[in-house]
C-alpha positions as CSV (number, residue, x, y, z in Angstrom):
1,X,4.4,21.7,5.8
2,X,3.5,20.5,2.1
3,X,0.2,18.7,1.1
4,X,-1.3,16.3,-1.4
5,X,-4.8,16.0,-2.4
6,X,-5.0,12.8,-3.5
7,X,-8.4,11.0,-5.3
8,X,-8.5,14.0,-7.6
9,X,-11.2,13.0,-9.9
10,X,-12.2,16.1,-11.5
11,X,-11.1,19.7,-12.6
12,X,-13.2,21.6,-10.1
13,X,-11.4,20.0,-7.0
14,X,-8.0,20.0,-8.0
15,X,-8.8,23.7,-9.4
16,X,-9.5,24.8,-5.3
17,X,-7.3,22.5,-3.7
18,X,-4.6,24.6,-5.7
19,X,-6.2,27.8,-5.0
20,X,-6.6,27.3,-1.1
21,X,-2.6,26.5,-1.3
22,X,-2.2,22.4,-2.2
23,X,1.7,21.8,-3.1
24,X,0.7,18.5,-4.8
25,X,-2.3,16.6,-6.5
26,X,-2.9,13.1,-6.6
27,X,-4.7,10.9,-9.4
28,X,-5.4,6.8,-8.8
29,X,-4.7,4.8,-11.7
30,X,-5.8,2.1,-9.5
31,X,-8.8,0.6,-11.2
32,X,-10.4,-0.9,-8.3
33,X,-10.3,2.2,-6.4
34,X,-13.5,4.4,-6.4
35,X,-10.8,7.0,-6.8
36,X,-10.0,5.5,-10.4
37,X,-9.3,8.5,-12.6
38,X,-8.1,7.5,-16.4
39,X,-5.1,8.9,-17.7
40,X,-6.6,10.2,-20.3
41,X,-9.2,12.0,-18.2
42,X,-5.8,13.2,-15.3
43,X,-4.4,14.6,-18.7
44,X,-7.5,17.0,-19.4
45,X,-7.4,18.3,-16.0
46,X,-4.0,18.6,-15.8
47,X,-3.8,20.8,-19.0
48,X,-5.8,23.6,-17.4
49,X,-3.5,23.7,-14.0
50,X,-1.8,26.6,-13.3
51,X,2.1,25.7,-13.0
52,X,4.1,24.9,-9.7
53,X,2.0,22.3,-8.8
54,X,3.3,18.4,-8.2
55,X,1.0,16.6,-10.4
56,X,1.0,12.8,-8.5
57,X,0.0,9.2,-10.4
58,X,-0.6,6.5,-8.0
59,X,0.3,3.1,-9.2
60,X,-0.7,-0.2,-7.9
61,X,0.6,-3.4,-9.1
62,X,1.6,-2.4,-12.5
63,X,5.1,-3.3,-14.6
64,X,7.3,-0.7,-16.0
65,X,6.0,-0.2,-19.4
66,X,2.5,-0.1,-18.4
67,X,3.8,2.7,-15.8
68,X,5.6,4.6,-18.0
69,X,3.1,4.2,-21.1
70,X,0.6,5.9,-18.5
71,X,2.9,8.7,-16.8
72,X,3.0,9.5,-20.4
73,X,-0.4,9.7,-21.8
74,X,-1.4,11.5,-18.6
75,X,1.1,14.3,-17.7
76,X,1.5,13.5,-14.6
77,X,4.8,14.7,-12.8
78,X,5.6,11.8,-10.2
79,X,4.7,8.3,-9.8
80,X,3.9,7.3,-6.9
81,X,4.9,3.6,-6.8
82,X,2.0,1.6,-4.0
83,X,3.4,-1.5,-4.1
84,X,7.1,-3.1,-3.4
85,X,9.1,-3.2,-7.0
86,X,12.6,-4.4,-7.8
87,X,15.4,-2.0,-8.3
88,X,15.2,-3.0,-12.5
89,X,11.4,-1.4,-12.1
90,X,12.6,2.0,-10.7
91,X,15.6,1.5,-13.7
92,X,13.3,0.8,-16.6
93,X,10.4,3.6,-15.8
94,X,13.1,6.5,-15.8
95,X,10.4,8.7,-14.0
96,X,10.4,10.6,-11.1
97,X,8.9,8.2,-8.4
98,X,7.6,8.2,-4.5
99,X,7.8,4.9,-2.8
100,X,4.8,4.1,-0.4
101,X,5.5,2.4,2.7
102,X,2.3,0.8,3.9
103,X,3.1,0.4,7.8
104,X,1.8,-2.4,9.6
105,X,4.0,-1.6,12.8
106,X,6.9,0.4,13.6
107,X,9.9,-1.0,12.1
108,X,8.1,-0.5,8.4
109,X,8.9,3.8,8.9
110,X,12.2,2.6,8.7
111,X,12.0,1.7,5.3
112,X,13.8,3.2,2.8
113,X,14.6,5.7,5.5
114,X,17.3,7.6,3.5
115,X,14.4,8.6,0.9
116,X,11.6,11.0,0.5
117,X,8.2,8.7,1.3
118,X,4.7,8.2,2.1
119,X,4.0,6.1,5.2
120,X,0.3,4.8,5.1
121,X,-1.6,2.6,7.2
122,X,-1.8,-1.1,5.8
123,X,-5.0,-1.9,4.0
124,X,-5.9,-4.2,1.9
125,X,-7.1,-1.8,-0.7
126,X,-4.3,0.5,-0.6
127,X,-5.4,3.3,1.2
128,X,-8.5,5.7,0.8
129,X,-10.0,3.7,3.9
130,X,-9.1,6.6,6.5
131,X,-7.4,4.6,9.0
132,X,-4.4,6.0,10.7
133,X,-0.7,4.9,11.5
134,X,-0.4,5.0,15.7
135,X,1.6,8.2,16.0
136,X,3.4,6.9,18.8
137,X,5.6,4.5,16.7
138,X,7.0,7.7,15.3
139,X,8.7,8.5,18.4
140,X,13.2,8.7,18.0
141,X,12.9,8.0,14.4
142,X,13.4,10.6,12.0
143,X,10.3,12.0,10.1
144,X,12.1,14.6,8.2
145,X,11.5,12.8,4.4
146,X,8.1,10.9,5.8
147,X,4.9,12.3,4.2
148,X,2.3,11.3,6.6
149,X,-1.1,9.6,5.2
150,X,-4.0,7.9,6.4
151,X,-6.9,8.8,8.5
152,X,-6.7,12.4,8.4
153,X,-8.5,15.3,8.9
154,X,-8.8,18.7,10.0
155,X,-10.1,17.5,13.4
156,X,-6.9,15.5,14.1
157,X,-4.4,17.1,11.9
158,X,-3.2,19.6,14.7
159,X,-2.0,15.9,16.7
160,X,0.6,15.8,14.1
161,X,1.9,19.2,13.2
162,X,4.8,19.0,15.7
163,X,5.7,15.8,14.6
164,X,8.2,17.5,11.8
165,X,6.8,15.7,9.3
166,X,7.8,16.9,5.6
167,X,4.4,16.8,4.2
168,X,1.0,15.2,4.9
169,X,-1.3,13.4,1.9
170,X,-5.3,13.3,2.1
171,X,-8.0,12.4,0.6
172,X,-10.9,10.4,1.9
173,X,-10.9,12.9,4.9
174,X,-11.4,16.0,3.1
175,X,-14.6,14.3,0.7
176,X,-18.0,14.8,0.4
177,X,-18.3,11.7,-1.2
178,X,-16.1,9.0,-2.4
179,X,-14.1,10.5,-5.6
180,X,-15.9,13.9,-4.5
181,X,-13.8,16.5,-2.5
182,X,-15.9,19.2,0.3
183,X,-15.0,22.6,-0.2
184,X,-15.0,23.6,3.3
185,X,-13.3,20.4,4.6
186,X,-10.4,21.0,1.8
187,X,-10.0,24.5,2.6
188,X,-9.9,24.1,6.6
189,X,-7.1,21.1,6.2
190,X,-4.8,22.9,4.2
191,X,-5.3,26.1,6.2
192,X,-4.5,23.8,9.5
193,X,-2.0,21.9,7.9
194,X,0.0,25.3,6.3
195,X,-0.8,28.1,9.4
196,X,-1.6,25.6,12.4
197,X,-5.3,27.1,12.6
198,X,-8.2,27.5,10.6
């Protein structure tokens, strides 16, 4: 199963969330977020990565030339697009992108179902809340593209391993503190999430 550490705020975390075996990092460019990382900052971190690592902008809210001017100046690798666009917005940034669907019941996983996608729980702050997506509305439909976030953790990550999800994204359940990732918590959800034990 592939995982995303998102609400990468410094080079420390993303540095062992790499090491302990993350596929992909995410960085908010989401200015109300406590997440909020520049793109200037993302860029310095991203510089000292190793390669083979998905390097993840999320975007809220922002037009095509502001999202392009920004995948630029940060090196990022994928946008990951929180917020419904037009088909001329996917057309003018001429990135790779990641739609979110932010699910408020069960005919939202259906969306965009012939794509590669996050499926979050609807917030109004667009995620880092920790609240979760009822698993059961995944049952007959087709998770095989669905990357799973919202709400979790390596307490509850074992409830959706057999799911056949193609990846799960975390972030506020693997911090210390908002912005701040826990070294233990990080290392014991991608060891649950990759080997189905810690």
């Amino acid at each position: 199963m592939r995982v995303k550490i998102c609400g990468i705020t410094n080079y420390e975390d993303a540095k062992n969330a790499i090491d302990f075996g993350a596929d992909a990092l995410g960085f908010v460019f989401y200015e109300k977020s406590p997440r909020f990382i520049t793109p200037a900052e993302t860029k310095k971190i991203i510089q000292k990565l190793p390669p083979f690592v998905e390097k993840v902008g999320l975007f809220v809210n922002t037009n095509s030339h502001e999202t392009k001017e920004m995948t630029k100046q940060s090196q990022i690798t994928l946008a990951q697009i929180h917020f419904e666009a037009d088909t001329q917005f996917y057309h003018d940034i001429d990135f790779p992108y990641l739609k979110v669907v932010r699910a408020k019941n069960k005919e939202d996983l259906l969306k965009y179902s012939d794509e590669y996608r996050i499926v979050d729980a609807f917030v109004e702050s667009y995620g880092g809340e920790g609240k979760r997506v009822k698993l059961d509305w995944f049952k007959d439909i087709d998770t095989s593209k669905i990357i799973l976030a919202g709400g979790l953790n390596e307490n509850n990550l074992s409830q959706v391993l057999n799911k056949g999800f193609y990846g799960v994204d975390v972030s506020s359940g693997v911090e210390k503190t908002k912005g701040k990732k826990d070294t233990i918590k990080l290392k014991n959800f991608i060891e649950m999430a990759k080997n189905g034990k810690i």
